[in-house]
C-alpha positions in Angstrom: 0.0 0.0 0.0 1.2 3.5 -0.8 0.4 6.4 1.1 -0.9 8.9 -1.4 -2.3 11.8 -0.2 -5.8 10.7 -1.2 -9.5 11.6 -0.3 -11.1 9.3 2.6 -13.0 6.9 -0.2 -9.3 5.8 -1.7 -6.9 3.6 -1.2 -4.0 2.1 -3.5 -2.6 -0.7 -4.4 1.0 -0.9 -5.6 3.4 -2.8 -7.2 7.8 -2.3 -8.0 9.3 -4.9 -10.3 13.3 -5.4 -10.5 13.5 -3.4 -13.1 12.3 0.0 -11.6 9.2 0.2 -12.4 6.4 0.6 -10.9 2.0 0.7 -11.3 -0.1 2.1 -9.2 -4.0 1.8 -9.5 -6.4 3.5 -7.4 -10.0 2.1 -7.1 -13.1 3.8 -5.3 -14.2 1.6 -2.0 -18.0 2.6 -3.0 -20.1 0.0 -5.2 -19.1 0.2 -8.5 -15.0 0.1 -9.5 -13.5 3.0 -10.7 -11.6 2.9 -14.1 -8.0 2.2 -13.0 -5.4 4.9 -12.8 -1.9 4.3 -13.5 1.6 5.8 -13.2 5.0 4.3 -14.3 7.4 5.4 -12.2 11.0 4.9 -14.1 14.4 5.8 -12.3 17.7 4.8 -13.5 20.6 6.7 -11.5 23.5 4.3 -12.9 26.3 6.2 -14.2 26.5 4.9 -18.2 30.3 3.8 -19.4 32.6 4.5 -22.4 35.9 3.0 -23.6 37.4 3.0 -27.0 39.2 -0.3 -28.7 42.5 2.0 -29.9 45.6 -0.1 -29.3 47.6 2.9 -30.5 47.1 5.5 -28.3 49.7 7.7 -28.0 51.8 5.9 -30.7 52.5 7.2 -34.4 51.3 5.3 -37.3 51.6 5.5 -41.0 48.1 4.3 -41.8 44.1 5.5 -41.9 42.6 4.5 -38.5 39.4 3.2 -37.2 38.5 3.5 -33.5 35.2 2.5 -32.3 33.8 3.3 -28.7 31.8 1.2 -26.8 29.2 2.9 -24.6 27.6 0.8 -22.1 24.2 1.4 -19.4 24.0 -0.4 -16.5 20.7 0.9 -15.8 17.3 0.2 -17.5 17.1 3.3 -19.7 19.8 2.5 -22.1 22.0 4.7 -24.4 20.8 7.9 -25.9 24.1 9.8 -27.0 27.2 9.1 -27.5 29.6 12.8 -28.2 33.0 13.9 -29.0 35.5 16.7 -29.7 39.0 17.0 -31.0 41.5 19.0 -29.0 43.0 18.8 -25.7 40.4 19.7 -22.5 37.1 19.9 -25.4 34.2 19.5 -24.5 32.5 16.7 -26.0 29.5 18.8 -28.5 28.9 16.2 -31.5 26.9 13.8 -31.5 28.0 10.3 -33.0 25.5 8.1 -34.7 25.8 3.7 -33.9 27.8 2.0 -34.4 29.8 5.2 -32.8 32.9 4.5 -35.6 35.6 7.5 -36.4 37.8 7.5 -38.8 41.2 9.4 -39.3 42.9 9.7 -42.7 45.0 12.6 -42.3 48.6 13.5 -40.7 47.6 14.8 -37.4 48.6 14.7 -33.7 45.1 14.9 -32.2 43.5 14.8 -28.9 39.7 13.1 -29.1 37.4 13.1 -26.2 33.8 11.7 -25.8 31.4 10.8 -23.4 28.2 8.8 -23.2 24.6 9.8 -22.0 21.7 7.7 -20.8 18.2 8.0 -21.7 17.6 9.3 -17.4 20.4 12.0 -18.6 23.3 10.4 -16.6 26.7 11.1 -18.3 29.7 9.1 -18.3 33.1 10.4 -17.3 34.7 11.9 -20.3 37.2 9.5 -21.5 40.1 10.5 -24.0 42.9 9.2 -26.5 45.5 10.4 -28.6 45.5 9.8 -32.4 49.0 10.1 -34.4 49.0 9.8 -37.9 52.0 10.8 -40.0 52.1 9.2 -43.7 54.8 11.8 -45.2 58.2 10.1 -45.6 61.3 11.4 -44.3 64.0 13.3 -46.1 67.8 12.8 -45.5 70.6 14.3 -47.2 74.6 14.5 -46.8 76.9 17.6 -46.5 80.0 15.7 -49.0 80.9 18.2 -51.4 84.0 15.6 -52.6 81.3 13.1 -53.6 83.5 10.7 -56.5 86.6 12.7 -56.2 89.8 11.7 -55.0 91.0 13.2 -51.9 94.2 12.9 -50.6 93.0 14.5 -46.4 90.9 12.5 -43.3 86.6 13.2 -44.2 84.0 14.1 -42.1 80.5 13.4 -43.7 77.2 14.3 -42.0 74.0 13.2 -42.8 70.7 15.7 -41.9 67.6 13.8 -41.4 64.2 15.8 -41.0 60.5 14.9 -40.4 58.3 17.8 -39.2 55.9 15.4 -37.7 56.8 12.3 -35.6 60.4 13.3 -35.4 63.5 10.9 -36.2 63.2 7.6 -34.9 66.8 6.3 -36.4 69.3 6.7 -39.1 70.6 3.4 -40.9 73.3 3.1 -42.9 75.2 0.5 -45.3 78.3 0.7 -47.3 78.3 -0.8 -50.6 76.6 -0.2 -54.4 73.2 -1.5 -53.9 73.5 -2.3 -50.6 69.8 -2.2 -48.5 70.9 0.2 -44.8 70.6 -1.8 -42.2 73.5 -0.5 -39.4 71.8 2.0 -37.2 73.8 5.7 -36.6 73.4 7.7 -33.5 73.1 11.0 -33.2 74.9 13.8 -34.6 74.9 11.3 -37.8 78.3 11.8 -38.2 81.2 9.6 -40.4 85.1 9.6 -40.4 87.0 8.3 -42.8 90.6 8.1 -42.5 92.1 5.0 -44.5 92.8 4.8 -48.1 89.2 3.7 -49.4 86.9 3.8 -52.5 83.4 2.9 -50.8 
């Protein structure tokens, strides 16, 4: 029984599934029955969740990427948005439609952060990764101004890597015609030759 503030020819009857909901139905104690009344009383106070499935976070690739997110309710009243931004400490403003897939095809070093919301208006905490995408190859050149002349002096050649995205991860080098560089060279990229050689 509920205790509704009702007249003194009502009473109720009640009843609260698992779920959250609940009927009640209030009938007159005269006679005849009154049509039944109802009310459906739906709460859901579960805070929804959000991951993504990006294994790369954080890391630089040379490829388009796919990322979905996952948004999960642990209540009754299910998913109703899922949003995002791009940049660091956005605010999550647009809205992404199921199956909540974004793609990245361009060279970028981007922040994304999105958030889920129930249908009870519960959000998720904001949940974030980092996207790195850098398809433009590296250029490297040498400083050797002798190149196939005979010198008769010690030679110091430098080589100048540059990428103005991801950086420089190494230098390899071989010495032979046609040879494929396999010998990594540290930092400052430098070579000394002092012995009689044609290489």
């Amino acid at each position: 029984v509920l205790n509704l503030p009702f007249e003194n020819d009502y009473f109720a009857s009640g009843s609260q599934d698992f779920s959250g909901y609940g009927n009640v139905c209030i009938y007159s104690t005269y006679g005849k029955l009154e049509l039944p009344k109802s009310a459906i009383v739906m709460i859901d106070k579960s805070t929804p969740t959000i991951n993504d499935d990006y294994v790369y976070d954080g890391t630089w690739v040379n490829l388009d990427q796919t990322v979905t997110l996952n948004p999960l309710d642990f209540g009754d009243s299910g998913i109703n948005q899922v949003k995002y931004c791009i940049g660091v400490n956005c605010l999550p403003i647009t809205i992404l439609d199921s199956p909540y897939q974004l793609q990245f095809t361009t060279n970028q070093d981007s922040v994304v952060r999105y958030q889920a919301i129930d249908n009870a208006n519960n959000p998720s905490i904001i949940n974030e990764f980092n996207i790195k995408i850098d398809k433009t190859l590296p250029t490297i050149t040498d400083d050797y101004l002798k190149d196939g002349v005979w010198v008769n002096t010690n030679q110091i050649v430098t080589l100048t890597p540059s990428d103005s995205l991801s950086g420089i991860k190494m230098v390899k080098y071989c010495e032979g015609q046609g040879c494929t560089p396999s010998n990594v060279l540290n930092s400052p990229y430098k070579f000394t030759y002092v012995s009689d050689q044609d290489t």
